[in-house]
Each structure stands twice: as structure tokens, then as C-alpha cells.
C-alpha positions in Angstrom: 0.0 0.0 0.0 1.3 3.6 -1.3 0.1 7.1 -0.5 -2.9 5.7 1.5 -4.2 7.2 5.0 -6.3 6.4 7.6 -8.2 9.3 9.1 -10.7 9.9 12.1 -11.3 6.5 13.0 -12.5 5.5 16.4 -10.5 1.5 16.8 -12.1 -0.3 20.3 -11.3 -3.6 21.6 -9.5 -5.2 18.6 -7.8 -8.3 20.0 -4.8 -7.3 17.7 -2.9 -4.2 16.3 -5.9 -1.5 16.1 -4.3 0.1 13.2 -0.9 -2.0 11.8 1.0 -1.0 8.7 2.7 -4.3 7.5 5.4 -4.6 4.7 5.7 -8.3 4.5 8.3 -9.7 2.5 7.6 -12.8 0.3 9.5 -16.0 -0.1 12.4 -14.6 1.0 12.6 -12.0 -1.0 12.8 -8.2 -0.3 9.0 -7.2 -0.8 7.5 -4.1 -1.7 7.3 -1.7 1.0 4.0 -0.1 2.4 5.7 4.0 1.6 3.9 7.5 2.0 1.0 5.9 4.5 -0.7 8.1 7.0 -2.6 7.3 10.2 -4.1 10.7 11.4 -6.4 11.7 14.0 -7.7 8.0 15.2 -8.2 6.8 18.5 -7.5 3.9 19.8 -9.2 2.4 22.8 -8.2 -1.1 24.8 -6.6 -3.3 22.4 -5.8 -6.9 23.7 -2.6 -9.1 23.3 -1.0 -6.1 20.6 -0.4 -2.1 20.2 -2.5 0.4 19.8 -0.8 1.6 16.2 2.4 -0.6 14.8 4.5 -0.3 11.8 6.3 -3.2 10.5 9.0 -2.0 7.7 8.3 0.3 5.1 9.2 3.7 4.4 8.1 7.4 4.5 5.6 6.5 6.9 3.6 9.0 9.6 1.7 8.4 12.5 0.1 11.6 13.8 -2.4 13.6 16.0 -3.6 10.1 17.2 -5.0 9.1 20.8 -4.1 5.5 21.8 -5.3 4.1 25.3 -5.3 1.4 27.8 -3.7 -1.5 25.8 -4.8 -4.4 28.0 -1.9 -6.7 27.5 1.4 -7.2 25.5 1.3 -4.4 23.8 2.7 -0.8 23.4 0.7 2.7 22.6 2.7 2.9 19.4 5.2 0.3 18.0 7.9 -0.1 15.5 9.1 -3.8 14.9 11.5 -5.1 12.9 9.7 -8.4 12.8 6.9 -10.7 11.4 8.6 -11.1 8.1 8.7 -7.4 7.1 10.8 -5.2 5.2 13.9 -3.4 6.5 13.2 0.1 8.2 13.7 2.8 5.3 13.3 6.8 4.9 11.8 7.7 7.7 9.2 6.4 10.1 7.4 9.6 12.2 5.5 9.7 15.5 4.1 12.9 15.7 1.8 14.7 17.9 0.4 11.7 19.5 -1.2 11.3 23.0 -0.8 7.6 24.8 -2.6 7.3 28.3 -2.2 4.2 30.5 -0.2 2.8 28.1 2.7 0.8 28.3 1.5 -3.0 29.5 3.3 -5.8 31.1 5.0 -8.4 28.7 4.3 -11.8 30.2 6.7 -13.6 28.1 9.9 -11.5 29.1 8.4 -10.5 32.3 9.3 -6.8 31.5 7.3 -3.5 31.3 7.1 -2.0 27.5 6.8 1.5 26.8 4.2 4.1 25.3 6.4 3.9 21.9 8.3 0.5 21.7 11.1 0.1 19.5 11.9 -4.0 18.6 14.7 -5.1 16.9 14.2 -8.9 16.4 14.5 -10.2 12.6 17.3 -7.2 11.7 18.8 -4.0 12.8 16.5 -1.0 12.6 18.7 2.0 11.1 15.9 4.2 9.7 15.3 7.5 10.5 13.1 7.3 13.7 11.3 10.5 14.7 9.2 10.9 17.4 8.2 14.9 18.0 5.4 16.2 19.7 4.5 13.2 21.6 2.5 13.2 25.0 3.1 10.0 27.1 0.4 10.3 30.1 0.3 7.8 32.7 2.6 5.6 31.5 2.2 1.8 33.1 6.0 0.8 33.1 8.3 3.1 30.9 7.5 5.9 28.1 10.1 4.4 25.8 11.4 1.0 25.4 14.2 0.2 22.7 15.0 -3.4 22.9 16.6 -5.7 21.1 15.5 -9.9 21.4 17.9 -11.6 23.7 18.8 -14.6 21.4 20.3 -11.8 18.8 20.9 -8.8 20.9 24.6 -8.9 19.3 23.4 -9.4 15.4 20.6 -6.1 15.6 20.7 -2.9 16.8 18.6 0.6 17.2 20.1 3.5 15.9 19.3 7.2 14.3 16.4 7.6 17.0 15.0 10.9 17.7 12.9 12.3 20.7 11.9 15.7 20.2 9.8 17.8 21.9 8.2 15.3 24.5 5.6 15.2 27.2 6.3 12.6 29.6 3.7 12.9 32.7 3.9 9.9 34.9 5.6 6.7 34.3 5.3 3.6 36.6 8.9 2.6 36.4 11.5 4.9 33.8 11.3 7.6 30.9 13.4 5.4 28.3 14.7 1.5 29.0 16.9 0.6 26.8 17.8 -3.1 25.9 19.7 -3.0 22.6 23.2 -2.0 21.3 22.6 1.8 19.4 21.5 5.2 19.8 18.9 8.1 20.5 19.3 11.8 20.6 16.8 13.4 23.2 16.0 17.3 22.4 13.7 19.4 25.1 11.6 15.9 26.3 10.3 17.2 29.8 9.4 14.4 31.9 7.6 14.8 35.8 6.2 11.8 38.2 8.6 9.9 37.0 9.0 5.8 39.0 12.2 5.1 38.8 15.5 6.3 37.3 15.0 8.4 34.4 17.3 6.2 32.0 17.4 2.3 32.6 20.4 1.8 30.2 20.9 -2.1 29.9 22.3 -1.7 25.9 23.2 -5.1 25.3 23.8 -6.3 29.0 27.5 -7.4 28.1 28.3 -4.4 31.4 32.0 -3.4 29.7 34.1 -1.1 31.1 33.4 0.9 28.3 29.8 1.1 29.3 26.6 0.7 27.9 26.0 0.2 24.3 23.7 2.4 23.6 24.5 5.9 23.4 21.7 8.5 24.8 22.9 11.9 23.2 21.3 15.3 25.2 20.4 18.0 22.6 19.4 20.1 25.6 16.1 21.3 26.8 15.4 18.1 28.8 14.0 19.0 32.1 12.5 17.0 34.7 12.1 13.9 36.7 11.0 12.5 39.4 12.2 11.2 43.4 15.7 9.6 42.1 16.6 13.0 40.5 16.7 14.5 36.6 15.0 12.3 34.4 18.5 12.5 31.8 21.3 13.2 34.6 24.7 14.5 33.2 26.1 10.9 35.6 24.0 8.7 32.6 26.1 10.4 29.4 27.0 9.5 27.4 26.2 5.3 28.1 26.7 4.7 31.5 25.4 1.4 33.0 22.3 2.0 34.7 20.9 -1.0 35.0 17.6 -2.3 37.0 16.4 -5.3 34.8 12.8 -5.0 36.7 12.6 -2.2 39.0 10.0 -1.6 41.5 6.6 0.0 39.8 5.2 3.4 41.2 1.9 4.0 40.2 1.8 7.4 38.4 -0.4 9.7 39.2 -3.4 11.2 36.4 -2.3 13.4 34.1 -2.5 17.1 35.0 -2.4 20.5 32.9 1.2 20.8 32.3 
């Protein structure tokens, strides 16, 4: 599918993906990727056992102005996988202007909190241009963001040339970003407040070198905010230091307030 959109739907109780975008390649071969697609101004209410809105490969793809809430189980508000056959990550992908509330559910199979936005390496490395700007994360179950690679290949696939821009983060039961993958994100004026636990749970690829983490969290500035253990993005967790809680104690956040 090219230069489609979705617009101003109202998605409850699916018992999948509400809205999925899903470039599957076939027999092996590269595919045809879904390119130019929209989702605009849906919402999303209490999808079971999947996200609210997922992309799987393509390119020049947008999600925007979209409401996603409650995801009952196994799922994220919004979700990027490299996975389920699909295409390789290309152009750019783009979160923007979203709102997520309660969102963020418990992964019984790796006994781990997601995030809001969840960001899955599993079948290949996902190097696209990933942009997330504008975003509001309310009320976040675990964490806001979770960039993870599988376990079994956490040493093949990586996340890299992430982008967190002008971000919203009011409550989240455990951290602001939890990261589980060798790569990279660049964080620019994302204010967080009610925060659970340390602001950056930086695992990378749990290897714990000397070096540090592998994944690199890059300030742009403009990132204020927290909660009880401090600034959400301390200068002590820069550039990759080792910060890691694999399941840290949850905090219920509070409602979201007027910011």
C-alpha cells in the first residue's frame, strides 16, 4: 500500500494491532514496501494481546495527531518492529503529535514493562530515520520508551538514528526510556515529571563493559524533569553509562495534570 491514510477512525477492543502497517516480505525475497501511508487523527481504545498503532518495515511512513489508550496486555501505545517477516526500516518512520494514556503494558513472556512507543529489533537492525516529535506519554504503566533488542540476537541487531523531540512525559510507573539493545537516541527538550524510577534504565546489550553501555543516549538540551531519584536525563547517565535495573519496582503514576 502507497500514498494511503487512515483518518478519524475511532478502533475499540481489537484483539490485535488497532491500526498496523505491515510490509511483508515474500518467499524470501525483499518485498514491496508499504511507503507514504498516514494514520491521522484515530483513537485507539483497549486493544488486547497487541499495540494500539504498529509499523512493521516500510518507508516514509507518519503516524500523527492520534490518541491511543489502555492497551490491555502485551502491547505498546505505538510500535515499530523489525519483525513478522517485514521489510527493513527505510526513509523515515514519524511519531508525531500523539497522546498515549495508561499505556505501556506488562510483557508476560519477558516479564518486562514496555513503553508508550516501543522500539523492537528482532528479525534485523533497525537504522531508519526514527522520529518521534510532539508526543504526549500520560500515565505511563512501566516506561515511556522501550528500545529493545531480542535476547537470542541482541549482538546481530541494533537501534540507531532515534529521535525524541519535543516530548511530554507525565507519569511513568517505572523509567522515561529502558533501553535493551546496542545503538543510539538523541533526546532534544523531552520534559518528563512523576517519573518511578530512574530516568534512563540503560541495559544496551547487558555485556556491562568497562566501556559502558551500548547504547549511546545523546542530550540536545532542553530536557528537564524527573521525578524522586533525581533529573529524568542526569549528566552521571552520558553518554552510556550502566544503569541497569532489569525489573525495578513499579510506582503507580499519578493522572495526568495541565502541564
Amino acid at each position: 500500500m502507497t500514498s494511503s491514510s487512515v483518518v478519524n477512525s475511532l478502533i475499540r477492543n481489537t484483539a490485535d494491532d488497532a491500526l498496523a502497517m505491515w510490509s511483508q516480505a515474500v518467499d524470501g525475497q525483499p518485498g514491496i514496501a508499504d511507503a507514504n501511508n498516514t494514520f491521522d487523527h484515530n483513537t485507539v481504545q483497549s486493544p488486547v494481546l497487541a499495540n494500539g498503532i504498529a509499523v512493521y518495515g516500510g518507508r516514509d511512513n507518519t503516524v500523527s495527531d492520534n490518541v491511543v489508550a489502555d492497551p490491555v496486555r502485551e502491547g505498546s501505545g505505538l510500535h515499530a518492529g523489525q519483525r513478522f517477516g517485514s521489510t527493513l526500516f527505510a526513509g523515515y518512520l514519524r511519531f508525531t503529535n500523539n497522546t498515549t494514556v495508561r499505556a505501556g503494558s506488562f510483557e508476560l513472556n519477558w516479564r518486562i514493562g514496555l513503553g508508550a512507543i516501543w522500539l523492537y529489533a528482532l528479525e534485523g537492525s533497525l537504522t531508519a530515520n526514527v522520529e518521534a516529535t510532539g508526543d504526549n506519554f500520560l500515565q505511563s504503566t512501566y516506561n515511556a520508551i522501550l528500545i529493545v533488542s531480542d535476547f537470542p540476537v541482541k549482538d546481530q541487531y541494533s537501534i540507531s538514528n532515534v529521535h525524541f523531540k519535543d516530548i511530554h512525559v507525565d507519569g511513568t510507573g517505572t523509567s522515561v526510556l529502558s533501553a535493551r539493545s546496542a545503538g543510539e537516541a538523541t533526546f532534544a527538550n523531552v520534559d518528563a515529571r512523576n517519573v518511578g524510577a530512574v530516568g534512563i534504565n540503560n541495559c544496551g546489550s547487558f555485556h556491562f563493559t568497562s566501556a559502558g553501555s551500548e547504547f549511546a543516549v545523546t542530550d540536545l538540551g532542553g530536557n528537564d524533569g524527573g521525578g524522586t531519584t533525581g533529573p529524568w536525563l542526569a549528566s552521571w547517565e552520558l553518554p552510556n553509562t550502566i544503569t541497569c535495573d532489569d525489573r525495578p519496582p513499579v510506582v503507580p503514576p499519578p493522572p495526568p495534570s495541565s502541564w
